[in-house]
C-alpha positions in Angstrom: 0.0 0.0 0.0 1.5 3.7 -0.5 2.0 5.6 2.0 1.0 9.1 -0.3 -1.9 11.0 1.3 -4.6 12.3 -0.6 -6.2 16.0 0.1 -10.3 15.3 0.6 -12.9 17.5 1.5 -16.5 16.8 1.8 -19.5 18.3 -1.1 -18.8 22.1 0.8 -15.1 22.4 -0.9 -14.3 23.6 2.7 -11.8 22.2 5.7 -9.6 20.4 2.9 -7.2 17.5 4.9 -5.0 14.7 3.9 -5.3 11.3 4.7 -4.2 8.0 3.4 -6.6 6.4 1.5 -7.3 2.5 1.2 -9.0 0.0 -0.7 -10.4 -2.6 0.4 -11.7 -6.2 -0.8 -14.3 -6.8 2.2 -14.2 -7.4 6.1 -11.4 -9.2 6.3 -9.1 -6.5 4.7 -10.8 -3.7 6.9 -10.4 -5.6 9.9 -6.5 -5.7 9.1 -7.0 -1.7 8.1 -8.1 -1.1 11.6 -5.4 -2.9 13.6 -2.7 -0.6 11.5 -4.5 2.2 11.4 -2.1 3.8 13.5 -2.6 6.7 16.0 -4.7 8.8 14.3 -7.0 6.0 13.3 -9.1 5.2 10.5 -12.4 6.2 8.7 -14.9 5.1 6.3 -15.8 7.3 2.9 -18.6 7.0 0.7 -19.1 9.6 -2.2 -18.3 12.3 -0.4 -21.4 13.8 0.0 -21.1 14.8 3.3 -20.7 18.9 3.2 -18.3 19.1 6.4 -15.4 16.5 7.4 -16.7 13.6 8.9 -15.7 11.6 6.1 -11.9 12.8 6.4 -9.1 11.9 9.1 -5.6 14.2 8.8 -2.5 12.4 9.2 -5.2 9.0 9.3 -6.5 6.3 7.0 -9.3 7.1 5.1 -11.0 3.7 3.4 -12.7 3.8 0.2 -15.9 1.7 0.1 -16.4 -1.5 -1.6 -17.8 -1.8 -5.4 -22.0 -2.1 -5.3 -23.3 -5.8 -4.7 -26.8 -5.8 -4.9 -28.6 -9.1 -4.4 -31.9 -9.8 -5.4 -35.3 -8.8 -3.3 -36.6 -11.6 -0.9 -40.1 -12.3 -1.2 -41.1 -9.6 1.4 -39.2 -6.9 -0.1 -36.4 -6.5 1.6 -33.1 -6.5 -0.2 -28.9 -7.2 0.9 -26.7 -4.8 -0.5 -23.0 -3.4 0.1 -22.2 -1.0 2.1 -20.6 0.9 -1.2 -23.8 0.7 -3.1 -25.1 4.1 -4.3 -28.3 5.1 -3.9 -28.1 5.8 -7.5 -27.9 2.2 -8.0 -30.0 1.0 -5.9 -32.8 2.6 -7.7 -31.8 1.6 -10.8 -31.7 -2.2 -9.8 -34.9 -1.5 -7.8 -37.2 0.3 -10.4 -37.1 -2.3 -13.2 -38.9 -4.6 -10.1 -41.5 -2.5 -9.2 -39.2 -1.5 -6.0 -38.4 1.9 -4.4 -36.2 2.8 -1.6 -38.8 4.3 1.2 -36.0 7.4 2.3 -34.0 8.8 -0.8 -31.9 12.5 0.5 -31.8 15.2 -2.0 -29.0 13.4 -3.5 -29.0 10.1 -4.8 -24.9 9.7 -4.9 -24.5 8.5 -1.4 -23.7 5.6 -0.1 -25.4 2.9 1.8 -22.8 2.7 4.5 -23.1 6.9 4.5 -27.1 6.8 4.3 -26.8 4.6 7.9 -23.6 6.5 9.3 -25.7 9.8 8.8 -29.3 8.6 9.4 -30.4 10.6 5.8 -33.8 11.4 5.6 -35.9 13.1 2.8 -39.1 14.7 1.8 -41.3 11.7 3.6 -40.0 12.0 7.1 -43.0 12.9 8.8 -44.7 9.3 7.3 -42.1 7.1 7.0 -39.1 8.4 9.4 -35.8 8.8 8.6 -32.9 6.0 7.0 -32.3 4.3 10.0 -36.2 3.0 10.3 -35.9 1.3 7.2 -33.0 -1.1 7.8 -33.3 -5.0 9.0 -29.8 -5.5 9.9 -26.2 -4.4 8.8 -23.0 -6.1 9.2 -20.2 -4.0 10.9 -16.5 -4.5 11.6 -16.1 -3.3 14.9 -12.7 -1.6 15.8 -11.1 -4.9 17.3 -11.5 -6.3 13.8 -14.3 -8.8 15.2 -17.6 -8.8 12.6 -20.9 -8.3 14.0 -24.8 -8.3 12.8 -26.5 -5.6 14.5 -30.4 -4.6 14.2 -33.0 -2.4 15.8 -33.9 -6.3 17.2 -31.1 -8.1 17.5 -28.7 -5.7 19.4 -30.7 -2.2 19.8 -27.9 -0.6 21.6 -24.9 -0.9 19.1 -27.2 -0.5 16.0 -28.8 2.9 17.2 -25.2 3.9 18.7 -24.5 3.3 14.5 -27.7 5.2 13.1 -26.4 8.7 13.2 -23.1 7.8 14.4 -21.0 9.2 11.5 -19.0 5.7 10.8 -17.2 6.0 14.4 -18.7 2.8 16.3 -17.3 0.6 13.1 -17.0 0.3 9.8 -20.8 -0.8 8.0 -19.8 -3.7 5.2 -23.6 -4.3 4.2 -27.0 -4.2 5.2 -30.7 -5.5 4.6 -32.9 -2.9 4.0 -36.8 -2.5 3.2 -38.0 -1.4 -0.4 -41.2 -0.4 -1.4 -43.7 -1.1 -4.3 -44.3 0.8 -7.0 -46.2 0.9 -10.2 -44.0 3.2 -11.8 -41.1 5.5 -11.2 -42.8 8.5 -11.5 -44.4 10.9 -9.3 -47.8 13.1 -8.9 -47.1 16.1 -8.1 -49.0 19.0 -6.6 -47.6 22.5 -6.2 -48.6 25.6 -4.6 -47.0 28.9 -4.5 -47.7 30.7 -0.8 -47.2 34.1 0.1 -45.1 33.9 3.2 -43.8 31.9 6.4 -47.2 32.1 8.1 -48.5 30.3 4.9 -46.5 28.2 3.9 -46.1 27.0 7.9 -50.0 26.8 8.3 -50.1 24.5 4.9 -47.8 22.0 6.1 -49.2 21.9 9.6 -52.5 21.2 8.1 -52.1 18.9 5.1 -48.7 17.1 5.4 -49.9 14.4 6.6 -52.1 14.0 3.5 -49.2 13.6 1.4 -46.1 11.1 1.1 -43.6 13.3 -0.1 -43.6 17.0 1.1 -40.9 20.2 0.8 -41.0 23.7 0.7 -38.6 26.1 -1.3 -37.8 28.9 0.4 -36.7 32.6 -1.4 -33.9 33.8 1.5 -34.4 36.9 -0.4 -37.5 38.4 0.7 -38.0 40.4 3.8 -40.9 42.6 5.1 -44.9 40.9 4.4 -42.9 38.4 2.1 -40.8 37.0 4.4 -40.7 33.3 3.9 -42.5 33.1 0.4 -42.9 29.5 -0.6 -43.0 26.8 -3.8 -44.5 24.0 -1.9 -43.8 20.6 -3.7 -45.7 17.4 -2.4 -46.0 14.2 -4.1 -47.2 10.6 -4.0 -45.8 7.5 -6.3 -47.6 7.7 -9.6 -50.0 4.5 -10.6 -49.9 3.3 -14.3 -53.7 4.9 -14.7 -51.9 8.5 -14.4 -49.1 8.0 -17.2 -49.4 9.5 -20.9 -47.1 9.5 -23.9 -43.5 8.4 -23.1 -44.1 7.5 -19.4 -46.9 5.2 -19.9 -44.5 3.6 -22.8 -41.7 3.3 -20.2 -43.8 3.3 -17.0 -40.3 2.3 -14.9 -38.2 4.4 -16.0 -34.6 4.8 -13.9 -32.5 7.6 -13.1 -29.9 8.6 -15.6 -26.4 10.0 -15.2 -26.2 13.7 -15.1 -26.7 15.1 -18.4 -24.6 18.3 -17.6 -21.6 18.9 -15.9 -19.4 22.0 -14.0 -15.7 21.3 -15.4 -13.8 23.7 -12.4 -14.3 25.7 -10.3 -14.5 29.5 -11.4 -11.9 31.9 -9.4 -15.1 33.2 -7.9 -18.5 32.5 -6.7 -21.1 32.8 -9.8 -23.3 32.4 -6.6 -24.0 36.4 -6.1 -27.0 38.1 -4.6 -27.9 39.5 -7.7 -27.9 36.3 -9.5 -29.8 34.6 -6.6 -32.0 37.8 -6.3 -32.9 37.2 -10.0 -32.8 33.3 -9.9 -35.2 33.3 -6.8 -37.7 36.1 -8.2 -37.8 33.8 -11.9 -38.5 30.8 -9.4 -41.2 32.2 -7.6 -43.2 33.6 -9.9 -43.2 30.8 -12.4 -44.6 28.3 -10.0 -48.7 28.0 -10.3 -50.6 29.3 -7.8 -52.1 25.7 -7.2 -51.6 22.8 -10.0 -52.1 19.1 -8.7 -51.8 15.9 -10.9 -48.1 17.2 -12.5 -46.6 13.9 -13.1 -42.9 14.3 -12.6 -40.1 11.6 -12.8 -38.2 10.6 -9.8 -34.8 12.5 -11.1 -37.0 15.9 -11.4 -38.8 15.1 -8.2 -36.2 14.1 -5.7 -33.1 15.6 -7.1 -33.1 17.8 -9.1 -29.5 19.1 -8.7 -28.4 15.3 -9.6 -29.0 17.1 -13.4 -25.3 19.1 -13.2 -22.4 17.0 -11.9 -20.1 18.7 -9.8 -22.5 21.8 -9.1 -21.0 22.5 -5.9 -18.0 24.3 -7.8 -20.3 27.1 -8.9 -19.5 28.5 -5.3 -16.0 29.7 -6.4 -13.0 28.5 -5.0 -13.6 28.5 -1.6 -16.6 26.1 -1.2 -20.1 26.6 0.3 -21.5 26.0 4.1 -25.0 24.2 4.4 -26.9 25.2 7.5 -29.2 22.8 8.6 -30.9 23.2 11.9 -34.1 21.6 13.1 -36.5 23.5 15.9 -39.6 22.3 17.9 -42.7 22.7 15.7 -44.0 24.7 18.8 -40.6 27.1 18.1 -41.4 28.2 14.8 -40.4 31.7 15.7 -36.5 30.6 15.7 -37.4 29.7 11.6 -39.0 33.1 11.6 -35.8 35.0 13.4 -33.0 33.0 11.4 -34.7 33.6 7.7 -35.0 37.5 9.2 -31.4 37.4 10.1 -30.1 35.8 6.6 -32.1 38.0 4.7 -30.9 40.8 6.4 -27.5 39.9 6.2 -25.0 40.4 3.7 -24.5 37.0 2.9 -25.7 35.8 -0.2 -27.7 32.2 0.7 -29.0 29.8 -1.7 -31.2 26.8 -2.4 -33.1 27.3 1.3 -35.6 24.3 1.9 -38.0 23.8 4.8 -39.7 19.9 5.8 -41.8 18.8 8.8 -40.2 16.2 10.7 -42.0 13.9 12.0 -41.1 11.7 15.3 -37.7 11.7 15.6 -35.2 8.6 15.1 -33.9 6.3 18.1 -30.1 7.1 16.9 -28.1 8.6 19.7 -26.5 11.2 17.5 -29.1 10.8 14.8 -30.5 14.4 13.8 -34.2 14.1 13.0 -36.3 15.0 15.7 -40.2 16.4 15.7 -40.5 20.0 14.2 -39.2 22.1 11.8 -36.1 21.9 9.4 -34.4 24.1 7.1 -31.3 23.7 5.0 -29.3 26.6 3.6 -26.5 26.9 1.0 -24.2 29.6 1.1 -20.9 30.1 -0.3 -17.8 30.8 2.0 -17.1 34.3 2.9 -15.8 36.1 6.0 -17.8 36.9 8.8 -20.0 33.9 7.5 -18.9 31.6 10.3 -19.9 34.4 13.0 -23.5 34.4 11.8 -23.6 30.6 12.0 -22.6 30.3 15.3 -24.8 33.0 16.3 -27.5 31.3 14.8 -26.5 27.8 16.6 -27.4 29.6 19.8 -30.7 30.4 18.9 -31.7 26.3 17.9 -29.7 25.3 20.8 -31.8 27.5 23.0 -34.7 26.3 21.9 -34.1 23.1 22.1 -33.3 22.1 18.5 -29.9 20.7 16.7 -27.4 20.9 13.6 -27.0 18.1 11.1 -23.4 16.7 11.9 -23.4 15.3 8.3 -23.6 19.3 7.1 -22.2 20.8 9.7 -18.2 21.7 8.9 -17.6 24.1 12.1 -20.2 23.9 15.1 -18.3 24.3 18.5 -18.0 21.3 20.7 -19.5 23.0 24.0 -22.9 23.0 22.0 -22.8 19.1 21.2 -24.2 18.1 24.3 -27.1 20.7 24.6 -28.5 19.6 20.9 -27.6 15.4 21.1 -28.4 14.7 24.6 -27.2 11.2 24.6 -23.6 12.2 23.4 -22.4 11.0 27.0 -23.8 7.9 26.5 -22.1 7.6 22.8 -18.7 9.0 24.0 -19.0 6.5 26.7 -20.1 3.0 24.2 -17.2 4.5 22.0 -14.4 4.0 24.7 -15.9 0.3 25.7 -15.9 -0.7 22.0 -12.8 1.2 20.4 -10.1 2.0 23.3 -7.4 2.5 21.2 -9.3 4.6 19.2 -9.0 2.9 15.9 -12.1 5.0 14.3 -11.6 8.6 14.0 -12.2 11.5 11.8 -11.7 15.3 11.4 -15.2 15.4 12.8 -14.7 13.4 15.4 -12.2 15.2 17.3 -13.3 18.8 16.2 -16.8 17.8 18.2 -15.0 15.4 21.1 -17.2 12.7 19.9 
């Protein structure tokens, strides 16, 4: 194996690090990784999706997951995969079945092994939960080497210690997971366009639970009796019945590779305020008031961005932050108070989206909890990590968290205030891994 390390960053372009990183040809070969890791240990990478560092370890051994291995469904559905196995390909072996994954993120070019480590949810939280819920069992190398099945059944403890543990109780080699049926692979689609927070709030509150798939676009941009302004997008699985033309020709159609692409990154951000100003204004007034029965394929409806590879270089060369925070849905006014403060700041912010959560997940340090969540893009300036962490103060306040998979620079003191069972991770952690074998650059920014 060389010894070169490689520079990584996560999807943000931000915190850059070197690390050594392996392949692998399955447990065996991890389990080996892990006793040489070394002192600054090892960590798992999937796609690199992840917008912070958890999926980078300076000075340590990064290791590269294995090739896809899907096997086929069992008669109930469920389905063994590798832990390497994109979502993206998942779907593509799935669809052609009749099958769908029940929690897709925005992205579909994550891993298996990252969808578990980071607990992913999507637009369907608040009916089906979050990644977590949907698994039967994974395999995991622990850091002695030793290979264990772990389950919400069969060993609760460990396997929630996993869900939402950011790949630091072991190292996920596959997993069984539920699918879903589906007539086709695309969606019905009703959108509404609402005139502020108060509306767009009030809509979800009412009728979210009348839907499958729900999310709100937010424009960042407007302030005063606009503040908030909403495209609401909700959707259920389409049935043959509602395809026309092409789609009912090709009623299971998959996703496709991205049809565009960003070559480099630009010496600046093309992400200004007047171009997001004009973007979000286009946006806005383009959407229908109210249209329902828009059928939509899953690409269009659940990632969009999936379109332009590498769009995260549009930011310039020094990245983007996402800020995702979740508050009580009695704690609204903290939504109200941060989009007031970003849209009065001179920060340009992008691609804002707000979802109900529904119950939250039994992962110690997994994110989703009950209430409201809202995820916003903004490229890297100075002063930018100020308003962040005055803005972590507010959620923590009110008793709400950061997503550790988006997060690139929360301070440490506010980890046990948002993820109340950190004491008893920290505490497995050192039982299972006392040599610390498994870190990251998240790990020991956050004293997980």
């Amino acid at each position: 194996m060389s010894d070169e390390s490689e520079v990584l960053t996560g999807w943000g372009r931000t915190a850059p690090s070197a690390g050594r990183v392996r392949r692998h040809a399955g447990p065996d070969a991890v389990a080996d990784l892990l006793r040489d890791a070394g002192p600054r240990g090892l960590i798992a990478r999937g796609l690199g999706r992840s917008y912070g560092d958890p999926a980078q370890n300076a000075g340590g051994v990064v290791l590269d997951p294995l090739p896809s291995i899907i096997d086929e469904p069992a008669a109930d559905g469920t389905v063994r995969v590798s832990a390497g196995t994109s979502l993206h390909d998942l779907m593509r072996f799935l669809l052609p079945r009749g099958r769908f994954v029940p929690v897709t993120p925005g992205t579909r070019y994550v891993t298996i092994g990252g969808a578990i480590a980071c607990d992913v949810h999507g637009k369907s939280h608040h009916v089906t939960g979050s990644f977590g819920d949907q698994v039967v069992s994974l395999d995991l190398v622990l850091p002695d080497g030793t290979l264990r099945t772990v389950g919400p059944v069969h060993d609760p403890e460990l396997y929630w210690a996993t869900v939402g543990g950011m790949g630091l109780t072991g190292v996920i080699v596959s997993a069984v997971l539920r699918t879903i049926a589906v007539e086709t692979g695309y969606l019905d689609v009703t959108t509404q366009r609402l005139p502020d927070l108060d509306a767009v709030l009030a809509e979800m509150a009412g009728s979210d639970d009348d839907f499958t798939y729900s999310v709100a676009w937010i424009d960042t941009e407007a302030k005063g009796s606009s503040l908030g302004r909403s495209v609401l997008s909700r959707g259920e699985h389409a049935t043959l019945d509602q395809l026309a033309g092409a789609a009912a020709a090709h009623p299971l159609a998959v996703p496709t590779a991205p049809r565009l692409t960003v070559p480099f990154a630009p010496p600046f951000s093309l992400v200004t305020r007047p171009t997001v100003r004009a973007f979000n204004e286009a946006w806005f007034r383009r959407a229908p008031q109210f249209r329902a029965g828009e059928i939509q394929s899953v690409s269009a409806f659940f990632h969009p961005l999936d379109g332009v590879a590498h769009w995260n270089r549009l930011y310039g060369p020094h990245g983007l932050l996402q800020y995702q925070f979740v508050v009580p849905e009695d704690r609204a006014d903290v939504v109200r108070r941060i989009l007031e403060e970003v849209a009065a700041d001179k920060h340009t912010t992008f691609l804002a989206v707000l979802k109900r959560f529904g119950p939250g997940s039994s992962g110690w340090l997994s994110f989703p909890t009950a209430g409201w969540t809202l995820a916003i893009d903004a490229p890297t300036r100075p002063g930018l990590v100020g308003l962040l962490a005055h803005l972590d103060e507010q959620v923590a306040e009110a008793g709400g968290r950061i997503y550790l998979a988006k997060d690139a620079r929360l301070r440490p003191e506010l980890m046990s205030t948002m993820y109340p069972r950190l004491a008893e991770f920290r505490e497995l952690r050192e039982r299972l891994d006392p040599h610390h074998r498994l870190q990251s650059d998240l790990s020991r920014r956050l004293a997980l």
